[in-house]
C-alpha positions in Angstrom: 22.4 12.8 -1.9 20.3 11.0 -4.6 19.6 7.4 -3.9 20.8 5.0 -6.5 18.2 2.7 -8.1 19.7 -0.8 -8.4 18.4 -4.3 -10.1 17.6 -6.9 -7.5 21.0 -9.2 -6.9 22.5 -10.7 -4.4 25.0 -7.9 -3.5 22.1 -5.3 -3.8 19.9 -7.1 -0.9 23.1 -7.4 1.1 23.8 -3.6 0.8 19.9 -3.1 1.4 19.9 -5.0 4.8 23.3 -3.2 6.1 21.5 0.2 5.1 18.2 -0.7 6.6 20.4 -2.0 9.9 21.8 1.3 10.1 18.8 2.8 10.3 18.5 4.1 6.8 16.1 4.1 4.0 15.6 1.6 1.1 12.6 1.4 -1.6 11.6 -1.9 -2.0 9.1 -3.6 -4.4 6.3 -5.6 -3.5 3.4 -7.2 -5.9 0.9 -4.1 -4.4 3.3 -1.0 -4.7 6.9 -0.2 -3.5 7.0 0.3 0.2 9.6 2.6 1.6 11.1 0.2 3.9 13.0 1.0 7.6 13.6 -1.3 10.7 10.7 -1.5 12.3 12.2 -1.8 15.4 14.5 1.2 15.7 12.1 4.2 16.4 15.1 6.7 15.1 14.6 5.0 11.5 11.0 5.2 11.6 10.9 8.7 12.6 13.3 9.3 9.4 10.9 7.2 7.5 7.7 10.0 8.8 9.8 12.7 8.0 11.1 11.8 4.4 7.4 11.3 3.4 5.8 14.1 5.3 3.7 11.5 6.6 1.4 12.4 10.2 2.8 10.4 12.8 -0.8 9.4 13.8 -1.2 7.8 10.8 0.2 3.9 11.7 2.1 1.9 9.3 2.5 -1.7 8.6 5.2 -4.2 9.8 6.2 -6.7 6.8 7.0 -10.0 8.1 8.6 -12.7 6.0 6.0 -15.4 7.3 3.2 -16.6 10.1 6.2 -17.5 12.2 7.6 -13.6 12.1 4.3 -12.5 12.7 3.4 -14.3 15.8 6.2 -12.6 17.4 4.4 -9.4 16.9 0.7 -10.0 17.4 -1.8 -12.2 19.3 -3.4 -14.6 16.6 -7.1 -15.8 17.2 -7.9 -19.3 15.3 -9.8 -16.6 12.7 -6.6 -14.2 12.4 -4.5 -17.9 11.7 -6.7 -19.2 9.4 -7.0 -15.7 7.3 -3.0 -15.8 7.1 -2.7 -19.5 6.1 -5.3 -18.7 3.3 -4.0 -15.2 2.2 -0.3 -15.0 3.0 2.1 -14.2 1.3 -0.5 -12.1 -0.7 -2.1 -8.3 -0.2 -4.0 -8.6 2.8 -2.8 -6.7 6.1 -4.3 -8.5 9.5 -4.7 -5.5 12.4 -4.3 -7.4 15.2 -3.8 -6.6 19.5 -0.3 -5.9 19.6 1.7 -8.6 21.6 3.6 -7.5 24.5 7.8 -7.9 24.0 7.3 -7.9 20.4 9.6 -5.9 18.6 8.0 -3.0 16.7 8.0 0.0 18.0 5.7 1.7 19.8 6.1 5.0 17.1 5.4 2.7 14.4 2.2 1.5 15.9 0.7 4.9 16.6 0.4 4.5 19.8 -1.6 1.7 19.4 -2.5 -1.3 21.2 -2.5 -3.2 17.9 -0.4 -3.6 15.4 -0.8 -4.2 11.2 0.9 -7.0 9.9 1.6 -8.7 6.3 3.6 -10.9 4.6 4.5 -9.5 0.9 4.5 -12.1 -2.0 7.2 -10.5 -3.5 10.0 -12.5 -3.6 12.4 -10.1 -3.4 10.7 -8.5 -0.2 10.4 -11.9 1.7 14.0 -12.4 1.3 15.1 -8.9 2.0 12.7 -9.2 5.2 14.5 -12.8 5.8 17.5 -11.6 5.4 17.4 -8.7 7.8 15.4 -10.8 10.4 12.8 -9.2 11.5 10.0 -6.6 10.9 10.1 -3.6 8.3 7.7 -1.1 8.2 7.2 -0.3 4.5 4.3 2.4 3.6 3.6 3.6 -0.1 7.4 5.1 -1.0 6.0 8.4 -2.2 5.6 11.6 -0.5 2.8 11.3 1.7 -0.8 11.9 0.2 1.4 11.4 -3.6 0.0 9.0 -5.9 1.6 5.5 -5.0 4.5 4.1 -7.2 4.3 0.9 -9.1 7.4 1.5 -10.5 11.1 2.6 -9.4 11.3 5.5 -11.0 8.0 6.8 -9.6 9.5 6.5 -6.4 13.3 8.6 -7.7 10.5 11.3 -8.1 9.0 11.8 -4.7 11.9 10.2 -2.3 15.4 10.2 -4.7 16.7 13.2 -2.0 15.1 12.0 0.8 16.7 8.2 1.4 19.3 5.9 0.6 19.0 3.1 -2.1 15.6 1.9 -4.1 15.4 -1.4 -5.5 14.2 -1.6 -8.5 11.5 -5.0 -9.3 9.7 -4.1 -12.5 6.7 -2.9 -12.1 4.4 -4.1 -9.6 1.8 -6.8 -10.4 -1.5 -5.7 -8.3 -0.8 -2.3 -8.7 -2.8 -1.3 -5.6 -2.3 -1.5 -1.8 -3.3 -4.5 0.5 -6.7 -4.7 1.4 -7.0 -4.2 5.5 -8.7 -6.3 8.0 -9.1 -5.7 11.8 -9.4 -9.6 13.5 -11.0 -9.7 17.1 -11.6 -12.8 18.0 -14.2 -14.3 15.3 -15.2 -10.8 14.4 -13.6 -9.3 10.8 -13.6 -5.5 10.5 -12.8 -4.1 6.6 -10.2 -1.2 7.3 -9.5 -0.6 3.9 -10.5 -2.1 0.6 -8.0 -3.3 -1.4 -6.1 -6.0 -3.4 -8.2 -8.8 -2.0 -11.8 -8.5 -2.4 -14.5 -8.0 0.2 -17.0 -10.9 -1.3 -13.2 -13.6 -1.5 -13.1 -12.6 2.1 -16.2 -13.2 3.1 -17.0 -16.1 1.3 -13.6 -17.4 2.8 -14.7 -16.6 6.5 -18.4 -17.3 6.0 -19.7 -14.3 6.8 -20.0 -10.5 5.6 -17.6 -8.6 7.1 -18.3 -5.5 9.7 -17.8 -2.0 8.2 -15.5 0.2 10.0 -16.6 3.8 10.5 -13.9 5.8 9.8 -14.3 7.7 13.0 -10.6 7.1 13.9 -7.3 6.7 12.4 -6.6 2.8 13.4 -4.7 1.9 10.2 -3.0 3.3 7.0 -4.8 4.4 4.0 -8.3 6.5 6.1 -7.1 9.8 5.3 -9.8 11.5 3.3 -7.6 12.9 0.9 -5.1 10.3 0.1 -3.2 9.1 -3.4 -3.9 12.8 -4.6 -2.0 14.4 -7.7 -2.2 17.8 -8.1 -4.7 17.6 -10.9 -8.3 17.9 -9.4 -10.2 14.5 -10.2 -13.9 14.3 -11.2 -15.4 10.6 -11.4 -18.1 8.9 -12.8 -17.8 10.9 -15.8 -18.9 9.7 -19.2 -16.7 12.4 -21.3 -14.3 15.1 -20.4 -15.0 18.6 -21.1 -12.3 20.6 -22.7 -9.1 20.9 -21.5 -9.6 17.8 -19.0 -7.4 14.8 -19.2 -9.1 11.5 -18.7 -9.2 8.0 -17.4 -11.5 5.7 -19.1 -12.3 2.0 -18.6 -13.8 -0.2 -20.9 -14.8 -0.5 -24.0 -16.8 2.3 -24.5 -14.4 4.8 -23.7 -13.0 6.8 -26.4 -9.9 9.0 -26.0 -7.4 10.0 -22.7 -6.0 7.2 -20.8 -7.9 3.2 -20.5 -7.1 1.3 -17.4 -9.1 -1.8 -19.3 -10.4 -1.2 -22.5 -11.9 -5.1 -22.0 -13.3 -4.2 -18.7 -10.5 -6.3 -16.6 -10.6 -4.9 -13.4 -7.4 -6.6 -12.1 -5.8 -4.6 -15.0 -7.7 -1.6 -13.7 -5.9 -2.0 -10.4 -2.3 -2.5 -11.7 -2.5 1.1 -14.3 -4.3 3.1 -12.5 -1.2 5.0 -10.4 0.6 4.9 -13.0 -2.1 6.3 -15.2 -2.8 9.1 -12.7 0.6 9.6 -12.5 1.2 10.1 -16.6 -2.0 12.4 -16.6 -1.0 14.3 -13.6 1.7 15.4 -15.8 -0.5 17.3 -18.7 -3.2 18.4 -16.9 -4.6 20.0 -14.1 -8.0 18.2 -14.4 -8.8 14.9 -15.1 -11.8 13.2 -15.5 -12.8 9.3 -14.6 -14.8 7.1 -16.1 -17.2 4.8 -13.8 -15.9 2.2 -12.4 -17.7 -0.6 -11.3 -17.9 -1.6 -7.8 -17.9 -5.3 -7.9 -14.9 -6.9 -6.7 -11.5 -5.6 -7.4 -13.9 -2.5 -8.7 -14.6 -1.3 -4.6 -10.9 -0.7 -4.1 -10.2 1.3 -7.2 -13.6 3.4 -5.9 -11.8 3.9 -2.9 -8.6 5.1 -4.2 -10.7 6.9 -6.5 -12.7 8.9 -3.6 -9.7 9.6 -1.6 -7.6 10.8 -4.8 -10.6 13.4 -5.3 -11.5 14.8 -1.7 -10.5 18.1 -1.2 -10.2 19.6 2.7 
């Protein structure tokens, strides 16, 4: 079987949710990148979902919701947890939050855990796929697990086309890069993961500098060491490449290989740089990276950056 991918229309969401209520399948877009969606409340569909990525089931994943009201089926909210979702949602940012008890998500999904990650994609055709089907759907990165994440459909035909049922296709995504990841207890703010939104909007939102987590433990997606790998071996904060290297340049210094922001953007940075990996990955087996700053969007890239190049 080799899953069809099919333009976002009416009939297409309607064939999505009977899939997804089956327990089956679908690639979905969302503005970071296209989640491989299943019912997060049917553990059979989420242990397909593991499986068709290769993905460890100690790694948790993240229930969408379509909105606050989805979410405070799922979670326990303190007035910080409300007040990041009112300001951030629908948007890139994932709330880890204690896990409320009768919610709906399974324990499989969750790790395990007594808390659960939650966010509300500002994707329109997400929110009304997740509206549509009525209630949560776990969605990690639709790419084998470890893979460079897709920002586009046919990235994800190239990990997954065998491996599950249907994949909407949405254009290319418009961040480019995953949901930043915050940990809420009570007025406390723990950064899982950087990501789409910036540690200093964050703080500046909440009014203080948020608490470092230290990676001691698996407590949300995206930890792994090695993660968003190709098979090329990455070296960063390279000014040139040596021979025979491919390579990844930002700025507008750069001369030659690949620019994920010949101006400097980094919001641009963010929304090339799979795709980049991706289209280098392909020629060579080594690439090299050009600094990237680590101001603002510049600390997530870093990150992906790191994990892309750690070898075990």
């Amino acid at each position: 079987m080799t899953a069809p991918i099919v333009p976002i229309l009416p009939e297409t969401v309607a064939l999505a949710v009977e899939v997804l209520a089956e327990g089956g399948l679908v690639a979905i877009p969302t503005e970071t990148v296209y989640g491989l969606a299943a019912d997060a409340a049917n553990p059979d569909a989420v242990v397909s979902l593991y499986e068709a990525k290769g993905r460890p089931r100690f790694n948790p994943l993240i229930a969408h919701v379509s909105g606050i009201e989805m979410a405070m089926r799922e979670a326990v909210f303190s007035p910080l947890a409300a007040r990041l979702a009112g300001k951030f949602w629908p948007g890139p940012l994932t709330l880890v939050l204690p896990a409320l008890i009768g919610g709906t998500v399974c324990d499989l999904a969750r790790s395990g855990l007594q808390t659960i990650g939650l966010r509300c994609p500002a994707h329109p055709a997400a929110r009304i796929l997740i509206g549509e089907f009525g209630r949560p759907l776990v969605a990690p990165s639709a790419n084998r697990s470890g893979h460079v994440s897709p920002t586009r459909a046919e990235h994800v035909a190239v990990d997954l086309a065998d491996r599950i049922n249907l994949i909407l296709d949405g254009g290319p995504c418009e961040v480019g890069i995953e949901s930043t990841i915050l940990a809420v207890e009570g007025d406390t703010a723990t950064l899982l993961r950087a990501g789409a939104v910036p540690s200093d909007e964050l703080e500046a939102f909440i009014g203080q500098p948020l608490a470092r987590a230290s990676g001691a433990s698996i407590t949300a997606p995206g930890m792994l060491k090695s993660h968003y790998a190709p098979k090329a071996r990455l070296r960063l904060n390279i000014d040139a490449p040596d021979d025979g290297e491919g390579y990844l340049g930002f700025g507008p210094a750069s001369r030659g290989g690949l620019n994920l922001s010949p101006s400097g953007d980094l919001a641009e940075a963010a929304t090339k740089l799979f795709a980049m990996l991706r289209a280098l990955d392909e020629r060579f087996d080594r690439i090299a990276v050009a600094p990237i700053p680590m101001t603002g969007l510049g600390e997530a890239i870093n990150d992906r950056l790191a994990r892309a190049a750690h070898r075990d």
